[in-house]
N, C-alpha and C positions, 0 to 999 in steps of 0.2 A: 831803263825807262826813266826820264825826268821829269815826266808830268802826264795826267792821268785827265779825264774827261770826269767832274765833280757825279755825274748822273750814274756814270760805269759804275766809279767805285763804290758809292754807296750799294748799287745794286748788289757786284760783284760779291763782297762782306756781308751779304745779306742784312743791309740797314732798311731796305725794303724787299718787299718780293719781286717787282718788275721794275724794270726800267722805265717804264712810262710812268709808275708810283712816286718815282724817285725823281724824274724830273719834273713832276706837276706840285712835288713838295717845292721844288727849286724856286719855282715859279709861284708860288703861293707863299714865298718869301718864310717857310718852316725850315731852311736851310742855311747857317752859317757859316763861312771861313773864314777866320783868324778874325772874329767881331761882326763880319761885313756879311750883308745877305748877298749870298751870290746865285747866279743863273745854272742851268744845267751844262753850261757849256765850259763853265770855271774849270781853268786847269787848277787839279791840286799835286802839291809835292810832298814829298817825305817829313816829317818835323810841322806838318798843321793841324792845327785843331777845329774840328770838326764840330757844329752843334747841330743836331738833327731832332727836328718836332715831328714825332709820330702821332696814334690819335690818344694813347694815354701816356705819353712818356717824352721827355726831351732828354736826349744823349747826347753825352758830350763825349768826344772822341780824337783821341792824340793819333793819327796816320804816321805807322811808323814806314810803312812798304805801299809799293803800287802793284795793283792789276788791273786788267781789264775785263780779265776770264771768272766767270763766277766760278767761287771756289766751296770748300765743305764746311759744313760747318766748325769741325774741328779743327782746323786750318786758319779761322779767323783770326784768332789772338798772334798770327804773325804778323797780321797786316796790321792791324788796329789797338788799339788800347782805352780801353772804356775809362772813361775817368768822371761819370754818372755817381754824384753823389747817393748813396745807400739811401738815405731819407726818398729819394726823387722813385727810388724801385717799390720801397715801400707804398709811397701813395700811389702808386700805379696797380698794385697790389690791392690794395683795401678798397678803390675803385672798382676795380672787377670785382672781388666779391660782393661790393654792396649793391650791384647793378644784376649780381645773378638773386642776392638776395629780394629784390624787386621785382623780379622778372612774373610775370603773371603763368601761371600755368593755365592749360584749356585754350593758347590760340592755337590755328595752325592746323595740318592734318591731325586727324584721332591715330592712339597708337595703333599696334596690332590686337593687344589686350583691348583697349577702350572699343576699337570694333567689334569684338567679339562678346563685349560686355551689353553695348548697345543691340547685336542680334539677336542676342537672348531674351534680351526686354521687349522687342519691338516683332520678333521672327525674322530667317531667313527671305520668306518669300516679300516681305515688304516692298 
């Protein structure tokens, strides 16, 4: 195989979960090849470097192999090569905890407890 459809493969490597994810990054220009924002339709080859903006994280990624088939996860590190500076995992890290440390409790449905918390205060028959 000498060239790959940019949308596939990120799909394929699980850099996104669907292929429409991954070509609407393309298109929202969160996707780079060797510097240059490219389309979904970019062929990639063996030896490029990939940069991909997810929504908390920017990967950077050396393509060593092609596919088109989405593959396992354990299987990735044939195809690709993360070359994601540690600092960049880290803030993506400390983000997510700070956004659950925020996160408000009490929206949304009541649990199973909080229901049965609330029948006993109020009655079944309510």
């Amino acid at each position: 195989m000498d060239a790959v459809r940019l949308d596939k493969w990120l799909w394929a490597v699980r850099v996104y979960k669907t292929r429409t994810d991954a070509a609407d990054a393309c298109r929202g220009s969160a996707v780079r090849v060797n510097g240059n924002i490219a389309k979904p339709s970019a062929k990639l080859r063996a030896g490029d470097t990939v940069v991909a903006r997810t929504k908390a994280l920017t990967r950077t990624l050396h393509v060593l192999d092609l596919t088109e088939k989405r593959i396992g996860a354990a299987l990735v590190s044939e195809y690709l090569e993360d070359r994601t500076p540690e600092s960049e995992y880290e803030a993506a890290r400390e983000k997510r905890d700070n956004a659950r440390l925020f996160s408000h409790k009490g929206q949304g449905r009541p649990t199973k407890k909080d229901r049965r918390d609330i029948e006993k205060l109020i009655g079944p028959d309510y």
